[in-house]
N, CA, C and O atoms as a GROMACS GRO file, in nm:
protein
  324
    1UNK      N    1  -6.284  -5.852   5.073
    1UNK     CA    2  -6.194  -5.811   5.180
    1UNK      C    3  -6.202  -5.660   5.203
    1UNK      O    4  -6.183  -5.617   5.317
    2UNK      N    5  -6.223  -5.594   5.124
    2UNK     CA    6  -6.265  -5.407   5.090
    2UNK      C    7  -6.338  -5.400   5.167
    2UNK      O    8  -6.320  -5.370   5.285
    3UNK      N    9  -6.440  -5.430   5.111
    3UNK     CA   10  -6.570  -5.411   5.215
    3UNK      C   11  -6.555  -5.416   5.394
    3UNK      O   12  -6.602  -5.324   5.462
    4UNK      N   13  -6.502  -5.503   5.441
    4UNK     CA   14  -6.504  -5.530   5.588
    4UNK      C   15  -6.394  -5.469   5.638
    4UNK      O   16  -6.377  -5.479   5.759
    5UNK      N   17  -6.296  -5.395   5.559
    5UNK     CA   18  -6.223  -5.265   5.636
    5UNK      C   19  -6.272  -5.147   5.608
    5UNK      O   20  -6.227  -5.050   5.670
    6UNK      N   21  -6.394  -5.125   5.487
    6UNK     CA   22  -6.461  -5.019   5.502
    6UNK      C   23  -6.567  -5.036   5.599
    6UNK      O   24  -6.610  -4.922   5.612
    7UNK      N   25  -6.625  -5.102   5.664
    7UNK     CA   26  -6.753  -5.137   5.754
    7UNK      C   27  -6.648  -5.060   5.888
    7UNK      O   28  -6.656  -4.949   5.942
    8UNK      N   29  -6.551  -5.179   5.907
    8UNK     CA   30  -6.470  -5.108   6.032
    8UNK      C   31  -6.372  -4.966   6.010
    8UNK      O   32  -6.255  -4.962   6.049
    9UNK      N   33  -6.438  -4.856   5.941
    9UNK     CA   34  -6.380  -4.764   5.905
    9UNK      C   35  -6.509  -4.713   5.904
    9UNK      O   36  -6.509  -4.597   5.945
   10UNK      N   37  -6.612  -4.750   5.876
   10UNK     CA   38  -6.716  -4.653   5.953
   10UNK      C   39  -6.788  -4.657   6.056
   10UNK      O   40  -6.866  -4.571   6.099
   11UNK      N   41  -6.744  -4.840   6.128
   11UNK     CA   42  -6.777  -4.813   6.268
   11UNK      C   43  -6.682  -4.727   6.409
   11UNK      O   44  -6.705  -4.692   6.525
   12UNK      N   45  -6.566  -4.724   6.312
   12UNK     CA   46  -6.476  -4.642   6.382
   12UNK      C   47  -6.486  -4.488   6.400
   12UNK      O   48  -6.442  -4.423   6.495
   13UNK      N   49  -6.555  -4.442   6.289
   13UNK     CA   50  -6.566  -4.314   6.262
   13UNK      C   51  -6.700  -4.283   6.347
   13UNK      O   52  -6.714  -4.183   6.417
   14UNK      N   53  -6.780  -4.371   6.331
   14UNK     CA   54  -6.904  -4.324   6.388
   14UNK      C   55  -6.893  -4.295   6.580
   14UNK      O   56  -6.942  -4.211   6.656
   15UNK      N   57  -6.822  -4.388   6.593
   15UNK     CA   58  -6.750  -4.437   6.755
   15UNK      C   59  -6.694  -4.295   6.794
   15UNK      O   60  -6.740  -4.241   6.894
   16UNK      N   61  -6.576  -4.219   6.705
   16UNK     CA   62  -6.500  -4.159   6.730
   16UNK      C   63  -6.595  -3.993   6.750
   16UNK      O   64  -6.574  -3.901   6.829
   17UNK      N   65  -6.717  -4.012   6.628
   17UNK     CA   66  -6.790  -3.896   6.622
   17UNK      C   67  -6.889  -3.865   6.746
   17UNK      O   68  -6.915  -3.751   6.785
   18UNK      N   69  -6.946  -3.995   6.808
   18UNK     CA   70  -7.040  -4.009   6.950
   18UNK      C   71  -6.944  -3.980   7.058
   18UNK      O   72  -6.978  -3.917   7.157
   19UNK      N   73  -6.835  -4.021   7.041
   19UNK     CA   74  -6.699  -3.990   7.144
   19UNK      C   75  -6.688  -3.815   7.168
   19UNK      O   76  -6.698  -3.761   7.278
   20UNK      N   77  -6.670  -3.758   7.065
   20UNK     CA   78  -6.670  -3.644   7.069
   20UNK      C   79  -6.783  -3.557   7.101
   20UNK      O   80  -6.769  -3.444   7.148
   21UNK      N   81  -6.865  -3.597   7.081
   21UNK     CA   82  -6.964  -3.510   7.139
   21UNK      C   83  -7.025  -3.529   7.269
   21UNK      O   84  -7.102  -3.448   7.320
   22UNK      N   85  -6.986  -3.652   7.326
   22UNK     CA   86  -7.049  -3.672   7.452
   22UNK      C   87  -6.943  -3.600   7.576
   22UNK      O   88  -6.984  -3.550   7.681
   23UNK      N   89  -6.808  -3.610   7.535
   23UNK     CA   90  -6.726  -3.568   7.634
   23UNK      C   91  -6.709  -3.418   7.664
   23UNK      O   92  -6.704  -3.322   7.587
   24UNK      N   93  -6.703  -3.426   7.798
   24UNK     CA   94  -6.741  -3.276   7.867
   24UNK      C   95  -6.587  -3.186   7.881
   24UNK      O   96  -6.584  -3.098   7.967
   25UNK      N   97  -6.469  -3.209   7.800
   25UNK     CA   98  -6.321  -3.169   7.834
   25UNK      C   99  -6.262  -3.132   7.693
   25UNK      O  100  -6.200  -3.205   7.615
   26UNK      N  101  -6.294  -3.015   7.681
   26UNK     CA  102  -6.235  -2.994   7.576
   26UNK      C  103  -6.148  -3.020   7.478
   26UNK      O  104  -6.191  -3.030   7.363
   27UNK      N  105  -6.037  -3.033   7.502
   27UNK     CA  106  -5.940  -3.080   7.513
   27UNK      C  107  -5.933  -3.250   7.447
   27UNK      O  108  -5.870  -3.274   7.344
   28UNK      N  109  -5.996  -3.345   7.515
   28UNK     CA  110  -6.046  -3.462   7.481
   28UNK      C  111  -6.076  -3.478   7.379
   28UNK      O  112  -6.034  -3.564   7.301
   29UNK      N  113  -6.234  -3.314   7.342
   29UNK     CA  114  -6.300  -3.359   7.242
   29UNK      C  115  -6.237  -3.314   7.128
   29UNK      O  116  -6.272  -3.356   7.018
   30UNK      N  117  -6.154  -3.237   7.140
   30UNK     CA  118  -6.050  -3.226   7.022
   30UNK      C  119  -5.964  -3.310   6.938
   30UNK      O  120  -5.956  -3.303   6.816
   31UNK      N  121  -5.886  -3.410   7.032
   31UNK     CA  122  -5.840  -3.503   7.025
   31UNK      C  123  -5.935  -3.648   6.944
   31UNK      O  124  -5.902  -3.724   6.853
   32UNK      N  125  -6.036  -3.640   7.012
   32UNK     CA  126  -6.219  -3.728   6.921
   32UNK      C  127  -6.168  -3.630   6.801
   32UNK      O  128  -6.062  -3.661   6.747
   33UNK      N  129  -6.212  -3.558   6.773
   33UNK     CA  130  -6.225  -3.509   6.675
   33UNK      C  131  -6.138  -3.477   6.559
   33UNK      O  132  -6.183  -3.420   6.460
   34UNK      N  133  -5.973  -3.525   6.575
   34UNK     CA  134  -5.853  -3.513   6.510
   34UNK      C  135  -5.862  -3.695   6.464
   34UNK      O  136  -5.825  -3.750   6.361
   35UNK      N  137  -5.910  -3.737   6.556
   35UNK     CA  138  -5.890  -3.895   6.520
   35UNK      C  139  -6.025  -3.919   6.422
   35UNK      O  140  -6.041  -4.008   6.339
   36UNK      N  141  -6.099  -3.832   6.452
   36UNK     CA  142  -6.274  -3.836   6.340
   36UNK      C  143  -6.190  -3.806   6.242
   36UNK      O  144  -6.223  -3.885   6.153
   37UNK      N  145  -6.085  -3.729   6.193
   37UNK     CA  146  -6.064  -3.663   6.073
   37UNK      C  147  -5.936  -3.744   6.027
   37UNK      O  148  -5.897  -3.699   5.919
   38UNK      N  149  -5.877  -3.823   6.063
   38UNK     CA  150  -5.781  -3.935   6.062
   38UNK      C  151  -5.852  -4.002   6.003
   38UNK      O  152  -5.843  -4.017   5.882
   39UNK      N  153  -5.937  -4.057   6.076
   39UNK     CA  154  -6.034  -4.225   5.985
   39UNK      C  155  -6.080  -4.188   5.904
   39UNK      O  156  -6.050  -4.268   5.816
   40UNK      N  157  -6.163  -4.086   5.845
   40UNK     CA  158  -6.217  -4.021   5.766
   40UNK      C  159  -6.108  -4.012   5.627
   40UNK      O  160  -6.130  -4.062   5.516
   41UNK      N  161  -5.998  -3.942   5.665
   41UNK     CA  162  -5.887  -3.942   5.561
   41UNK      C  163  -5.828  -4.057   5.533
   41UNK      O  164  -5.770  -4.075   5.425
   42UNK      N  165  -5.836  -4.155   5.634
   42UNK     CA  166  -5.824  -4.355   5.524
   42UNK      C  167  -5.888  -4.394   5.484
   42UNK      O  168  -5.864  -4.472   5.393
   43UNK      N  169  -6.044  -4.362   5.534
   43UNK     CA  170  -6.150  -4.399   5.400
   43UNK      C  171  -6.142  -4.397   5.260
   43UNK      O  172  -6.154  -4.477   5.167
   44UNK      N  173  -6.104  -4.227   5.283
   44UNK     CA  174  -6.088  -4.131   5.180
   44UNK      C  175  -6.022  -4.200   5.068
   44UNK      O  176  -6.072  -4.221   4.957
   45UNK      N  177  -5.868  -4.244   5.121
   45UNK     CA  178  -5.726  -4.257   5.065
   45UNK      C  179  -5.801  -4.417   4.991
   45UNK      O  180  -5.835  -4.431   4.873
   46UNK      N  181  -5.811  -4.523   5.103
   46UNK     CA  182  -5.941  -4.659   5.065
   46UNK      C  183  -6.002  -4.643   4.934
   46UNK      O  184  -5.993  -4.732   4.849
   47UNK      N  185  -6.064  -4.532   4.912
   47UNK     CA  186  -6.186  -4.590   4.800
   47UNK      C  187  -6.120  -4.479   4.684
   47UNK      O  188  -6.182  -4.449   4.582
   48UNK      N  189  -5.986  -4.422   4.717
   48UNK     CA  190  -5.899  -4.369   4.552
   48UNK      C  191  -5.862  -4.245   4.599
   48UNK      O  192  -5.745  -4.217   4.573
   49UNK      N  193  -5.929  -4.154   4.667
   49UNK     CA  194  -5.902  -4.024   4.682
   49UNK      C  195  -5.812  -3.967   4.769
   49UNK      O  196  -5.838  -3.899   4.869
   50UNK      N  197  -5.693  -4.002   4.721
   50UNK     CA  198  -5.535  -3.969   4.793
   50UNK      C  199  -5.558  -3.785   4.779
   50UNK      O  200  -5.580  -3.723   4.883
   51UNK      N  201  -5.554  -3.739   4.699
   51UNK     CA  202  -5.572  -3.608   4.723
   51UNK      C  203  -5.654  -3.504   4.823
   51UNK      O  204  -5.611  -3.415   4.897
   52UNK      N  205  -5.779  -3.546   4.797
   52UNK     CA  206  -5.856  -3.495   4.895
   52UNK      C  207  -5.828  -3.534   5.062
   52UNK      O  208  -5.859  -3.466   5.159
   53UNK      N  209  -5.757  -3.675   5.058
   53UNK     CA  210  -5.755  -3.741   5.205
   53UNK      C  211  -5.620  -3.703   5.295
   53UNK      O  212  -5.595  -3.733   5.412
   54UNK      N  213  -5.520  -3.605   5.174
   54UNK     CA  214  -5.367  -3.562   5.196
   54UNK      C  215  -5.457  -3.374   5.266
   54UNK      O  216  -5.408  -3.288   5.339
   55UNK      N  217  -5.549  -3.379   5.222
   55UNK     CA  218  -5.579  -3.212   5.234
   55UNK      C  219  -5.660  -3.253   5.396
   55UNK      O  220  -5.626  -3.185   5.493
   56UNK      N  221  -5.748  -3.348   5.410
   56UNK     CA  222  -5.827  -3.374   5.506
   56UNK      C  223  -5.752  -3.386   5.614
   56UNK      O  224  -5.784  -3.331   5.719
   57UNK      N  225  -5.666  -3.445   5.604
   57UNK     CA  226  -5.508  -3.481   5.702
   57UNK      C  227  -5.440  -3.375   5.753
   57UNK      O  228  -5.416  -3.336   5.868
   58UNK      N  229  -5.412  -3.332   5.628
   58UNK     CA  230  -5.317  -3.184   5.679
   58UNK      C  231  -5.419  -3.059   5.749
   58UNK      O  232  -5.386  -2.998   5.851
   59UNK      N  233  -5.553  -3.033   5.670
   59UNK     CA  234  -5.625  -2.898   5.766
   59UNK      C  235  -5.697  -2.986   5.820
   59UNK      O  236  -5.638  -2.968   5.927
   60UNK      N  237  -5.811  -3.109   5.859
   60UNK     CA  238  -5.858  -3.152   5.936
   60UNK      C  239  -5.813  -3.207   6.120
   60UNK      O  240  -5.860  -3.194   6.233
   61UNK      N  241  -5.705  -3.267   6.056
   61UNK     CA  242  -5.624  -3.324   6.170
   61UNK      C  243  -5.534  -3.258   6.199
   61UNK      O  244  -5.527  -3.264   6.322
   62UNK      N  245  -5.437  -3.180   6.152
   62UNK     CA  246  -5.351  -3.109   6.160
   62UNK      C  247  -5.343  -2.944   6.202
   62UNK      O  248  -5.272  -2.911   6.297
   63UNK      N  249  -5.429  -2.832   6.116
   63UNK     CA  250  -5.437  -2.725   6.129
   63UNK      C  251  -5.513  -2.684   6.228
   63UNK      O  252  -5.472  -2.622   6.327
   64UNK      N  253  -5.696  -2.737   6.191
   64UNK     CA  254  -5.767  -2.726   6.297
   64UNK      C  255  -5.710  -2.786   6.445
   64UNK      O  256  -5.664  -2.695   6.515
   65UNK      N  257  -5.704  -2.894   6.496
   65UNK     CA  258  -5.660  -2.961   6.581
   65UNK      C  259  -5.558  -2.845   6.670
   65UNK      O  260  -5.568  -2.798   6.783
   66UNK      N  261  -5.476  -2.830   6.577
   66UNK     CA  262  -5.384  -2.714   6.658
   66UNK      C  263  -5.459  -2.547   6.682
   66UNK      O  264  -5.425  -2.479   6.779
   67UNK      N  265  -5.521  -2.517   6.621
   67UNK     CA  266  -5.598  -2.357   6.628
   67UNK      C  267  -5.681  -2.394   6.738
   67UNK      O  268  -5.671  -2.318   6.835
   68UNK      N  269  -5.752  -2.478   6.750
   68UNK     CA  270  -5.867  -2.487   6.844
   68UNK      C  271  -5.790  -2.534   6.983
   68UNK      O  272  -5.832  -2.494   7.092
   69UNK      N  273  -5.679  -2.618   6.974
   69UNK     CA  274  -5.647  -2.588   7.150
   69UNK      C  275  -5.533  -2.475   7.170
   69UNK      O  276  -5.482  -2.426   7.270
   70UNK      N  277  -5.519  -2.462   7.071
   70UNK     CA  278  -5.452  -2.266   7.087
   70UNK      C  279  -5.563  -2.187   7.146
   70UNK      O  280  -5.548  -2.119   7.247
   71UNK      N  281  -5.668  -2.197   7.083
   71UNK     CA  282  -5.773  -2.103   7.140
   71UNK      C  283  -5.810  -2.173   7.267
   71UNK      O  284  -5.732  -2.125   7.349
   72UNK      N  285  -5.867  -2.237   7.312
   72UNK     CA  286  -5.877  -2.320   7.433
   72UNK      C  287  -5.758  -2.288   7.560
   72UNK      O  288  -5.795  -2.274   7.676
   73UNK      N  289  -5.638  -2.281   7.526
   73UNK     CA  290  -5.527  -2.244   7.607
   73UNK      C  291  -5.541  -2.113   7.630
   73UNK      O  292  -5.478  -2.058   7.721
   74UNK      N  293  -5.619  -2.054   7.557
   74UNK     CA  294  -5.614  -1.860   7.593
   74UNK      C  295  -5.682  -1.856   7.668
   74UNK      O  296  -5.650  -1.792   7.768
   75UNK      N  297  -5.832  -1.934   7.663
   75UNK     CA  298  -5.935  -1.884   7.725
   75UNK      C  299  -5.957  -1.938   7.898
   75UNK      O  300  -5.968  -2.059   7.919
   76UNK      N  301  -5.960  -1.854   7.998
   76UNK     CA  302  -5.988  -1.839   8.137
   76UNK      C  303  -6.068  -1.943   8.160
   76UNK      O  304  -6.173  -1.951   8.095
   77UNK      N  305  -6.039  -2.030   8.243
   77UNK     CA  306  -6.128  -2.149   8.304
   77UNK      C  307  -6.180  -2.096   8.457
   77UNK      O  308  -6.110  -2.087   8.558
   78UNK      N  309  -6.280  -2.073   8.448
   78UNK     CA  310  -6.324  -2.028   8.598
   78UNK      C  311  -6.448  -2.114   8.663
   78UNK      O  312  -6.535  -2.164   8.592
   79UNK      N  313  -6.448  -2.122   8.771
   79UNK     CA  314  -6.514  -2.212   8.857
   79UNK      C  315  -6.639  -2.111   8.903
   79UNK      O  316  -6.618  -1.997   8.943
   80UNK      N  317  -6.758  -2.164   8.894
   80UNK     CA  318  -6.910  -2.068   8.911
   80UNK      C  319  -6.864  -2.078   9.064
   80UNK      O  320  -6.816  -1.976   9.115
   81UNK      N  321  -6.872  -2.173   9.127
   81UNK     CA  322  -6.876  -2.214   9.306
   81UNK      C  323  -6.757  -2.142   9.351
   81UNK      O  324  -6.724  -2.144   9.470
   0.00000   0.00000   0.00000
C-alpha cells in the first residue's frame, strides 16, 4: 500500500515540477513551485523524515514562497509595444 502513495507522490511532484517551468506568470510559477515543495515535504514525512520535511515546509513552502513574490511585487512590469 506504501509503495502506490509513493508512486503518486512522485507523479505529483514531477507534474507540479513541468508545471512550473512551463508557465509564463510568475506568480503561478511560484505557486508550482510552493506546491513542488509541499509534495516533496510528504514524501519526506512518508519514508520517516519528519524533521527535515518540518524544515522543507517551513523555508521551502513557506519562506521562499513569500520572498520571491515580495520581490516580484517590487519589480516594474512594463510592456516592450
Amino acid at each position: 500500500m506504501i509503495w502506490q502513495l509513493e508512486f503518486a507522490l512522485y507523479f505529483l511532484i514531477l507534474i507540479s515540477a513541468v508545471t512550473a517551468l512551463t508557465l509564463r506568470d510568475l506568480i503561478a510559477a511560484i505557486a508550482a513551485l510552493s506546491t513542488y515543495s509541499f509534495l516533496v515535504a510528504s514524501l519526506l514525512a512518508l519514508m520517516g523524515a519528519v524533521d527535515v520535511s518540518l524544515t522543507e515546509v517551513a523555508l521551502g513552502a513557506g519562506v521562499t514562497g513569500v520572498l520571491l513574490v515580495g520581490g516580484i511585487s517590487l519589480m516594474q512590469r512594463r510592456s516592450i509595444d
